[in-house]
Short mmCIF file of the C-alpha atoms (twelve columns), coordinates in Angstrom:
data_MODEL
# 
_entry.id   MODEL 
# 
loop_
_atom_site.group_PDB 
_atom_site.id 
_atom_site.type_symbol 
_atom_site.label_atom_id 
_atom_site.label_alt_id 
_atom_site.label_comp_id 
_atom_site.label_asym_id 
_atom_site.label_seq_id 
_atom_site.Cartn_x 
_atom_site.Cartn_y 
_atom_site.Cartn_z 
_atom_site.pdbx_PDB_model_num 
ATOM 1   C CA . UNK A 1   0.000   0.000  0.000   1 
ATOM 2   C CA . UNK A 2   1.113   3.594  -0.778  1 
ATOM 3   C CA . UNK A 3   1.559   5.966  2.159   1 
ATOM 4   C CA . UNK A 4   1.300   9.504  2.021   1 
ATOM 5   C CA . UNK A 5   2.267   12.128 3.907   1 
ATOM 6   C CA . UNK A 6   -0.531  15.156 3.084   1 
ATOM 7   C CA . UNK A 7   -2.518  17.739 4.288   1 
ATOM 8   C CA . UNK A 8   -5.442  19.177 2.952   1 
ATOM 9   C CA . UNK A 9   -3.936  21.864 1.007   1 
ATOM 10  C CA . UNK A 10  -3.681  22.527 -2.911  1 
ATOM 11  C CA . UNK A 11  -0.383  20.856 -2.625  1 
ATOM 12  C CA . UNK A 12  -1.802  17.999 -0.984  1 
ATOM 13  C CA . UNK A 13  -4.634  17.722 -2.890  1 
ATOM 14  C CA . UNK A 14  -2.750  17.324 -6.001  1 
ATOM 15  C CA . UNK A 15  -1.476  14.228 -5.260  1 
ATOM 16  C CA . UNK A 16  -4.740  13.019 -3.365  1 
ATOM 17  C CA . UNK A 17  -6.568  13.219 -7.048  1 
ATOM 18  C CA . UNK A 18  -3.822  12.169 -8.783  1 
ATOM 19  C CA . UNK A 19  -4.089  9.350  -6.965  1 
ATOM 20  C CA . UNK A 20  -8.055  8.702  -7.314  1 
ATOM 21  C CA . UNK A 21  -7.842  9.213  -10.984 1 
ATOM 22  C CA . UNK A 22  -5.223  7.205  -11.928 1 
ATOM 23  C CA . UNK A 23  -7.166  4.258  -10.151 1 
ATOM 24  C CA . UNK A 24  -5.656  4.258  -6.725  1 
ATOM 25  C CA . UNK A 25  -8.489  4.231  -4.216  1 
ATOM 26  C CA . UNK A 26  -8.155  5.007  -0.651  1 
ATOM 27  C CA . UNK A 27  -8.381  2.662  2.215   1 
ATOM 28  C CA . UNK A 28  -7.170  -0.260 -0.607  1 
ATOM 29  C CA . UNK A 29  -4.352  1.155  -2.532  1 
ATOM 30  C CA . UNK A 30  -3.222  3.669  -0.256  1 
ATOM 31  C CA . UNK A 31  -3.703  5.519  2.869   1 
ATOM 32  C CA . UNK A 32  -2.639  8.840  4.398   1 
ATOM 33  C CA . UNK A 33  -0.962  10.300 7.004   1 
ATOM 34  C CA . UNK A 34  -1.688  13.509 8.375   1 
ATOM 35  C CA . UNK A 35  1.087   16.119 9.010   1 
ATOM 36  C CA . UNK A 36  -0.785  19.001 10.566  1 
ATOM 37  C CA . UNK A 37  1.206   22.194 9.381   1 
ATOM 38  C CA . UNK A 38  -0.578  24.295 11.995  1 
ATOM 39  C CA . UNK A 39  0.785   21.651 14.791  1 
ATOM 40  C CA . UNK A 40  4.566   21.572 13.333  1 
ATOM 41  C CA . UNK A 41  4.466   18.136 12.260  1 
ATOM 42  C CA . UNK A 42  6.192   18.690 9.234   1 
ATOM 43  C CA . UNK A 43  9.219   19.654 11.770  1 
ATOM 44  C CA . UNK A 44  9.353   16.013 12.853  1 
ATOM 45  C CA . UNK A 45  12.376  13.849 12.294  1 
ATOM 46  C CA . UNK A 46  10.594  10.998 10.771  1 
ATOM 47  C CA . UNK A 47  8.928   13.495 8.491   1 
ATOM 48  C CA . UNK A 48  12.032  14.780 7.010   1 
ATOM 49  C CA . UNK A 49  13.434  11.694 6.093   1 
ATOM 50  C CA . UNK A 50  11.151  11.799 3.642   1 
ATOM 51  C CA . UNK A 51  10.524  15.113 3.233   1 
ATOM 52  C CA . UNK A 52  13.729  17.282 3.974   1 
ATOM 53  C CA . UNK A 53  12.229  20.149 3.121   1 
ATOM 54  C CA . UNK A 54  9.650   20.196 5.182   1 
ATOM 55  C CA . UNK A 55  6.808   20.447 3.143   1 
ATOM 56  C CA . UNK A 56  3.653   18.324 2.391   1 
ATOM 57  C CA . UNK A 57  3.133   15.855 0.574   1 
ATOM 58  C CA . UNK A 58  5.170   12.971 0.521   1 
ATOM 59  C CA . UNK A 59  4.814   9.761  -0.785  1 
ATOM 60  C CA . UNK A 60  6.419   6.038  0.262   1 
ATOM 61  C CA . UNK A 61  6.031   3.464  -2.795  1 
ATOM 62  C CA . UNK A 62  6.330   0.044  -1.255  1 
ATOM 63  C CA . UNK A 63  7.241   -1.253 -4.667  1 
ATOM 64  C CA . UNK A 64  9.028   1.160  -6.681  1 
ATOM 65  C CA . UNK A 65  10.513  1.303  -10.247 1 
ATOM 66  C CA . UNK A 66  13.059  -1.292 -9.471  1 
ATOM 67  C CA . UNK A 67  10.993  -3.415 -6.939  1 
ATOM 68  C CA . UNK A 68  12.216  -1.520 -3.926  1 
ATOM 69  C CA . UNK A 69  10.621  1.274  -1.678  1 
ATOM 70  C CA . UNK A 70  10.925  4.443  -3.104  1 
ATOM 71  C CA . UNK A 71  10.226  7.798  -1.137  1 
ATOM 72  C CA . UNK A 72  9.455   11.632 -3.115  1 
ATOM 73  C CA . UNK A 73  8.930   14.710 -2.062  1 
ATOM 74  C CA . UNK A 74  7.632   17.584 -4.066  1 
ATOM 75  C CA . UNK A 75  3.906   17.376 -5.456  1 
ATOM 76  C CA . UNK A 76  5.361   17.892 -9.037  1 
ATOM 77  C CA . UNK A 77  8.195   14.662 -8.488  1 
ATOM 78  C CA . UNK A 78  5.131   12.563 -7.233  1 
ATOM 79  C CA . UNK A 79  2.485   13.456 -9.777  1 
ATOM 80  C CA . UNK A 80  5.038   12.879 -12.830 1 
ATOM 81  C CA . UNK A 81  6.184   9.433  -10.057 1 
ATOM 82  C CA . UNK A 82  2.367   8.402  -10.759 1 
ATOM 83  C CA . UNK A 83  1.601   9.174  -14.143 1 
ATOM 84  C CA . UNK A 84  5.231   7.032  -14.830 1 
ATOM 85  C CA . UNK A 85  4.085   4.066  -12.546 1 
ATOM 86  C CA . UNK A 86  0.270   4.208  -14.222 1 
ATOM 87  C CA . UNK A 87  0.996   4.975  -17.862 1 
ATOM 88  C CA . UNK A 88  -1.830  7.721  -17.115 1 
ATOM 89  C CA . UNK A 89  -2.178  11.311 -17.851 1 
ATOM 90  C CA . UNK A 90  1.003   12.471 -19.405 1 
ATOM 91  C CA . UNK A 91  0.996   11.941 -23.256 1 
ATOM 92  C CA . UNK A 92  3.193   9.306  -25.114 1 
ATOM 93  C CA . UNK A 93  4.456   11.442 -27.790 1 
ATOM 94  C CA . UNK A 94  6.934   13.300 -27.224 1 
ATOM 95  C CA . UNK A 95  5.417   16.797 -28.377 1 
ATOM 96  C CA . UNK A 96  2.622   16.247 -26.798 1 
ATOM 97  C CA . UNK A 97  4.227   15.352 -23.459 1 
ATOM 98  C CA . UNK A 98  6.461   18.457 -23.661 1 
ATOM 99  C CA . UNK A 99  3.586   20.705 -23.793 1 
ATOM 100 C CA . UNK A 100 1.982   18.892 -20.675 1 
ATOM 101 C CA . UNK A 101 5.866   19.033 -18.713 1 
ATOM 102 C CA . UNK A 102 5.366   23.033 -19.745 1 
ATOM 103 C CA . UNK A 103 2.278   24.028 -18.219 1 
ATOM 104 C CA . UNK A 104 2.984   21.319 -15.289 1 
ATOM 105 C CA . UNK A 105 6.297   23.644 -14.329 1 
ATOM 106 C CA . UNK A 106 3.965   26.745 -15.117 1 
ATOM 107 C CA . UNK A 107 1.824   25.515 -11.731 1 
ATOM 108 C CA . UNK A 108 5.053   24.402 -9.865  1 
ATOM 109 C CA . UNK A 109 6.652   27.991 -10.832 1 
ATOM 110 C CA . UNK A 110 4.101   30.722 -11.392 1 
ATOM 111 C CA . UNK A 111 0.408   29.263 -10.246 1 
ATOM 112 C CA . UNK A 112 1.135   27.509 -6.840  1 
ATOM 113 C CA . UNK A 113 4.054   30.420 -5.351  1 
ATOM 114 C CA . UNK A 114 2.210   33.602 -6.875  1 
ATOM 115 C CA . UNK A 115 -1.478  32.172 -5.623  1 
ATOM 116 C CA . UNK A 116 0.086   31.013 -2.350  1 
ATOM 117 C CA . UNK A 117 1.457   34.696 -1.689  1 
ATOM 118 C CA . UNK A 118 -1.786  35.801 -2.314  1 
ATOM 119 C CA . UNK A 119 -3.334  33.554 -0.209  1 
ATOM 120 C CA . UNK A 120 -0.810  34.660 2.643   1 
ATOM 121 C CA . UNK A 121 -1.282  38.683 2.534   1 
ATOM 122 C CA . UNK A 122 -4.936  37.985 1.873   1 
ATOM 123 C CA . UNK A 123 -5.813  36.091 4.451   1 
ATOM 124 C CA . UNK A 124 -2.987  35.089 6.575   1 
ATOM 125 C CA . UNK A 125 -0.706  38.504 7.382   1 
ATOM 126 C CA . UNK A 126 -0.829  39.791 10.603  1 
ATOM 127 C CA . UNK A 127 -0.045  43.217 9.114   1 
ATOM 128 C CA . UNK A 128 -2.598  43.888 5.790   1 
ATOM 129 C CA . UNK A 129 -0.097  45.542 3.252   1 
ATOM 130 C CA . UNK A 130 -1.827  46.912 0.262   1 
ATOM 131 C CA . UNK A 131 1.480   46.975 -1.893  1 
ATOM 132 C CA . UNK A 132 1.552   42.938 -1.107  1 
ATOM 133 C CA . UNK A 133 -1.885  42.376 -1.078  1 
ATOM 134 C CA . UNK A 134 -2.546  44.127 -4.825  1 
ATOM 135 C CA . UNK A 135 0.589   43.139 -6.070  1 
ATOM 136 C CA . UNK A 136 -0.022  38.713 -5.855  1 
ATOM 137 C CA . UNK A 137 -3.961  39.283 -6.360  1 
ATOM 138 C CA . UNK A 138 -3.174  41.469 -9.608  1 
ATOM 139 C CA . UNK A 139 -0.121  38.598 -10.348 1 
ATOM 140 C CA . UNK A 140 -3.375  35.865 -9.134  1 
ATOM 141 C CA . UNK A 141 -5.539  37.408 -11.938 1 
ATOM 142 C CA . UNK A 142 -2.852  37.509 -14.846 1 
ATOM 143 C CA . UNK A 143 -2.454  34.370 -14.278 1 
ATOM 144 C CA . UNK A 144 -5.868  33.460 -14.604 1 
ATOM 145 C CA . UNK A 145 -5.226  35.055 -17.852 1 
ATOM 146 C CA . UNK A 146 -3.164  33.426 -18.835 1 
ATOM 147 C CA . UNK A 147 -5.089  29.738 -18.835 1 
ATOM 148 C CA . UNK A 148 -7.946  31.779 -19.488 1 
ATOM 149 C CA . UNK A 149 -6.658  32.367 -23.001 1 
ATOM 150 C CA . UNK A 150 -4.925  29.205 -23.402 1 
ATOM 151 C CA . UNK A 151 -8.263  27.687 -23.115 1 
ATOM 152 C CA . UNK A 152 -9.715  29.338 -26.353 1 
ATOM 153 C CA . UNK A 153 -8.023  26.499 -28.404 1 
ATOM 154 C CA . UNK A 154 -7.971  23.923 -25.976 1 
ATOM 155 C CA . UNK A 155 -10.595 21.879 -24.038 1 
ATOM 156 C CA . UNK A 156 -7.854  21.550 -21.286 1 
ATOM 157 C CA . UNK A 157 -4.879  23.182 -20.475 1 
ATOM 158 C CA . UNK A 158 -2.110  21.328 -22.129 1 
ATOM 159 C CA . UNK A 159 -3.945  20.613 -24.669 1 
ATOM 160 C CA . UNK A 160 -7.397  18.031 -25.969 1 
ATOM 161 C CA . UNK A 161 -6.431  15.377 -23.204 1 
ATOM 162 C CA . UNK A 162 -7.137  15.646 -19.352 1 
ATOM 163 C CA . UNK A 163 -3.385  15.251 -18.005 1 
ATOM 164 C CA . UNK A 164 -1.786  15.693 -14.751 1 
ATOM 165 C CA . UNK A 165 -0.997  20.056 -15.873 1 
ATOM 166 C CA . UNK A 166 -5.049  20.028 -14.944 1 
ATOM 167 C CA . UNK A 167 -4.673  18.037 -12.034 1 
ATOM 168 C CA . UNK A 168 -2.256  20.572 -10.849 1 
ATOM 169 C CA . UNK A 169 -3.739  23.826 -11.508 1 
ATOM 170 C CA . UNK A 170 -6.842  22.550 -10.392 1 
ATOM 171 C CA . UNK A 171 -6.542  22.390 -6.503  1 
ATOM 172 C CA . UNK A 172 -4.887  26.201 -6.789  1 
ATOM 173 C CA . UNK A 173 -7.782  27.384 -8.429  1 
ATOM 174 C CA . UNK A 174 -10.478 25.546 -6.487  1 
ATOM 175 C CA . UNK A 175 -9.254  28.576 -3.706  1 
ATOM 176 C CA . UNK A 176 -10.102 31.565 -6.335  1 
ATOM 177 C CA . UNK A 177 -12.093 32.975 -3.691  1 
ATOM 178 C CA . UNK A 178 -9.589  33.872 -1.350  1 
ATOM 179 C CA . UNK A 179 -7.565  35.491 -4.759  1 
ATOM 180 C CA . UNK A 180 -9.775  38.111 -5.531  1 
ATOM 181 C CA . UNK A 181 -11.110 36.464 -8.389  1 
ATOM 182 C CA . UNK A 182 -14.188 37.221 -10.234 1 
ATOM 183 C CA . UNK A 183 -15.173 34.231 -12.561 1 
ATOM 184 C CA . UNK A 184 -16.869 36.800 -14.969 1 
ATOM 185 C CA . UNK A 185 -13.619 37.757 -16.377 1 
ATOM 186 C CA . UNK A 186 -12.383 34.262 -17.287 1 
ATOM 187 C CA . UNK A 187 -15.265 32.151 -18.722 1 
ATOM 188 C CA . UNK A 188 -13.298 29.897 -20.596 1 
ATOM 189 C CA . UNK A 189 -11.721 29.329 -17.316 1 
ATOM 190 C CA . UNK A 190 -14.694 28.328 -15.368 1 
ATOM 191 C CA . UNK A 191 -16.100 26.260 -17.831 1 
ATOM 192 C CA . UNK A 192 -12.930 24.272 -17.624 1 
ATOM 193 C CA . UNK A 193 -13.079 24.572 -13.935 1 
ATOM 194 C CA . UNK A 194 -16.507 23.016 -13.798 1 
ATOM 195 C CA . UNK A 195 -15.990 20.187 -15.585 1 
ATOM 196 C CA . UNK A 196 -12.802 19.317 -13.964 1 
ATOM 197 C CA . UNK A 197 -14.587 19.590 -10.491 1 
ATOM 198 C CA . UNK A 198 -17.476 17.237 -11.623 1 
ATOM 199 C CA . UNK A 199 -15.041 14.375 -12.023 1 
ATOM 200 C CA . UNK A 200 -15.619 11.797 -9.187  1 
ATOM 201 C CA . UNK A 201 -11.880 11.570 -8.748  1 
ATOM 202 C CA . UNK A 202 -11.649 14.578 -7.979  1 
ATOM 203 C CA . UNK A 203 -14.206 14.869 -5.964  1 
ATOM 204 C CA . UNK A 204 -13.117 11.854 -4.122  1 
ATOM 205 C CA . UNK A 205 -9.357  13.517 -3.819  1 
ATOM 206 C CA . UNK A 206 -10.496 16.966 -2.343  1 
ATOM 207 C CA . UNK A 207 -12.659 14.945 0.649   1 
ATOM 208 C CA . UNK A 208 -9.290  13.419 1.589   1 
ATOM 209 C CA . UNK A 209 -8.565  15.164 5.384   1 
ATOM 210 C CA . UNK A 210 -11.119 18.079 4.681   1 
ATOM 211 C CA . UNK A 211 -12.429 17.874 7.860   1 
ATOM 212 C CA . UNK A 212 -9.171  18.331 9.352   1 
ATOM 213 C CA . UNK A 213 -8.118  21.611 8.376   1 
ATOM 214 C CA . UNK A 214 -9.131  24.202 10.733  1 
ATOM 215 C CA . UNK A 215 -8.971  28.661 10.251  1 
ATOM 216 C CA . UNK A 216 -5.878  29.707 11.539  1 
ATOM 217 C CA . UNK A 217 -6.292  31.291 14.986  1 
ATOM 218 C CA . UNK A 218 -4.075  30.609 17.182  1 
ATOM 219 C CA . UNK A 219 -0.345  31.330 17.284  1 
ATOM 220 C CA . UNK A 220 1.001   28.195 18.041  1 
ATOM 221 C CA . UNK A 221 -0.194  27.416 14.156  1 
ATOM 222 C CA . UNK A 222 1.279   31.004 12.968  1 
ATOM 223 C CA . UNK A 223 4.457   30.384 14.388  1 
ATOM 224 C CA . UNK A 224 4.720   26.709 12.695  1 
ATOM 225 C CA . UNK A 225 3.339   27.843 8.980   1 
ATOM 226 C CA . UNK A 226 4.742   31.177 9.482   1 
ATOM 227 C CA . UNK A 227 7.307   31.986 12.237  1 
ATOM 228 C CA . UNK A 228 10.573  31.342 13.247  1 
ATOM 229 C CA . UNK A 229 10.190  27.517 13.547  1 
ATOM 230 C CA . UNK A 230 10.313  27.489 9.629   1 
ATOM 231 C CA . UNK A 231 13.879  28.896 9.489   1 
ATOM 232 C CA . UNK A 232 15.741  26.703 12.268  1 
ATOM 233 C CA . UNK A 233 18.441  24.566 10.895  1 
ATOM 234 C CA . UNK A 234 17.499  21.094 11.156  1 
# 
């Protein structure tokens, strides 16, 4: 059985439907393991064996590409760890799976930091700072743009085939409330966004730990996602 190491955040949920779709299911296949960020178990030393930077999710392969256990980090590394394992959602031919690697790093590089800063001086700051807060929700919105656009000629965002660029963007955007988005503005967006959200997989991938994840109040959970504890050498 698969372990993972998750939380329910975009990042988490990534691999949580990446999982579902590609037929994994939960309770047979593979199970999770909660690291509550607001608690500081990602600061745990069994954690970072697996996960030396800290950061959810994780993912232990019993049986990996050789037969042995294998262990990843980084929600990118494990999705392009499935689709490999699977033979799902990452395109054969080489131009096509080029395209998908390109909008894949666009979400690992532009979609997940820019949205997450957003996210931060949105919601989380202590301190509301209008040059942060307008600069990552104007950066949030031309990036919704962006795939906004790229969805004129495409039913998906790599391309005419559901691949694991969708199932990466898709968890970021799910949160375009707390981006200052306005779905008016990107329709080609939404309708992509709708359709990807009425897939059972995905459905079944964003219940995974939802009822764990509480607001952040209190500042034992500030210091762990935000404080002091995140810089201490380790």
């Amino acid at each position: 059985m698969i372990d993972v190491y998750s939380w329910p955040t975009p990042n988490g949920h990534k691999v949580h439907i990446m999982l579902e779709e590609c037929g994994f299911r939960l309770g047979r296949d593979w199970q999770v393991h909660p690291i509550n960020i607001g608690q500081g178990d990602q600061f745990q030393p069994r954690f970072l064996e697996i996960s030396p930077n800290n950061k959810i999710p994780a993912l232990v392969d019993p049986i990996g590409p050789d037969g042995r256990p294998i262990s990843l980090f980084e929600s990118g590394a494990i999705l392009l760890y499935l689709a490999a394992k699977t033979g799902k959602f990452l395109p054969r031919s080489d131009r096509a799976k080029f395209k998908t690697l390109e909008w894949l790093m666009f979400q690992m590089g532009g979609v997940g930091p820019m949205l997450g800063q957003a996210h931060h001086f949105r919601i989380y700051a202590p301190d509301k700072i209008e040059y942060a807060v307008d600069r990552y929700t104007n950066e949030a919105k031309r990036l919704y743009g962006v795939m906004d656009k790229q969805l004129t000629s495409h039913k998906f965002i790599a391309g005419n085939q559901y691949t694991v660029a969708d199932i990466a963007i898709f968890p970021w955007v799910n949160s375009w409330e707390k981006q200052g988005i306005d779905w008016a503005d990107y329709p080609r967006l939404k309708a992509w966004f709708d359709a990807v959200a009425a897939r059972p997989a995905v459905q079944r991938g964003l219940a995974v730990l939802a009822g764990a994840r509480k607001p952040l109040t209190d500042d034992k959970a500030r210091q762990a996602l935000f404080g002091s504890s995140q810089y201490q050498k380790r």
